[in-house]
C-alpha positions in Angstrom: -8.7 -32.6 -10.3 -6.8 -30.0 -7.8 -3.8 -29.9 -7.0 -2.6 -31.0 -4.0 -0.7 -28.0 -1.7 2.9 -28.1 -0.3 2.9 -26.8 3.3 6.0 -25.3 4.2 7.7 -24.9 7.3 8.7 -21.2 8.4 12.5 -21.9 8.2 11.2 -22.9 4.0 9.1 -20.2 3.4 12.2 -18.0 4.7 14.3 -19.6 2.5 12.0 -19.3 -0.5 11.7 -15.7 0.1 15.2 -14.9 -0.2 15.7 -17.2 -3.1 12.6 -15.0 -4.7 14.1 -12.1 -3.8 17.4 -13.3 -5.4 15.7 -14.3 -8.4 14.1 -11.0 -9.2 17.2 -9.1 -8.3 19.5 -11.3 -11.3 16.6 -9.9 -13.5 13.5 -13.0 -13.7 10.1 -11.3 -13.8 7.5 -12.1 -11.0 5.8 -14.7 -12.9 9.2 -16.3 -13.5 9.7 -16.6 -9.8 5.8 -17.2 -8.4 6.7 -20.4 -11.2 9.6 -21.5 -9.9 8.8 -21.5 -6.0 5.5 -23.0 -6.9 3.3 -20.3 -5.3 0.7 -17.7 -6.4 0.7 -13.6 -6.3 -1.4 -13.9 -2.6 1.0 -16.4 -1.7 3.9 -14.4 -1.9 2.2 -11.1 -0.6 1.1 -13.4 2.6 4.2 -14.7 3.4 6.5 -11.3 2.5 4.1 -9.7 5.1 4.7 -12.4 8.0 8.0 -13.6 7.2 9.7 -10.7 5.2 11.7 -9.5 8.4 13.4 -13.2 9.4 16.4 -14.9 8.9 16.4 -18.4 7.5 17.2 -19.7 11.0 14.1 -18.2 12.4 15.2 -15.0 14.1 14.4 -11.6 13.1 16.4 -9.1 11.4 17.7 -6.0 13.1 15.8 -2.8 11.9 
């Protein structure tokens, strides 16, 4: 039996990122976090890639 995969919206996976990101900064380990959101290693890598440089309301941050 698989289990059956969340899609997100952009304006989530945003939002996910930055609570990763929190998470790992207050001292959680990776594995901790990947648990948490619900997501794998790839999944993370994937999203920091496309959506590491956005703000939760869509727009991209300043350089």
């Amino acid at each position: 039996m698989t289990k059956k995969r969340k899609r997100r919206k952009p304006e989530q996976i945003v939002k996910a990122l930055q609570e990763g990101e929190a998470m790992m900064a207050a001292g959680k380990t990776e594995a901790e976090v990947f648990q948490a959101l619900e997501i794998s290693v790839a999944t993370w890598g994937r999203w920091k890639k496309q959506y590491g440089g956005m703000k939760s309301d869509g727009t991209c941050l300043p350089s």
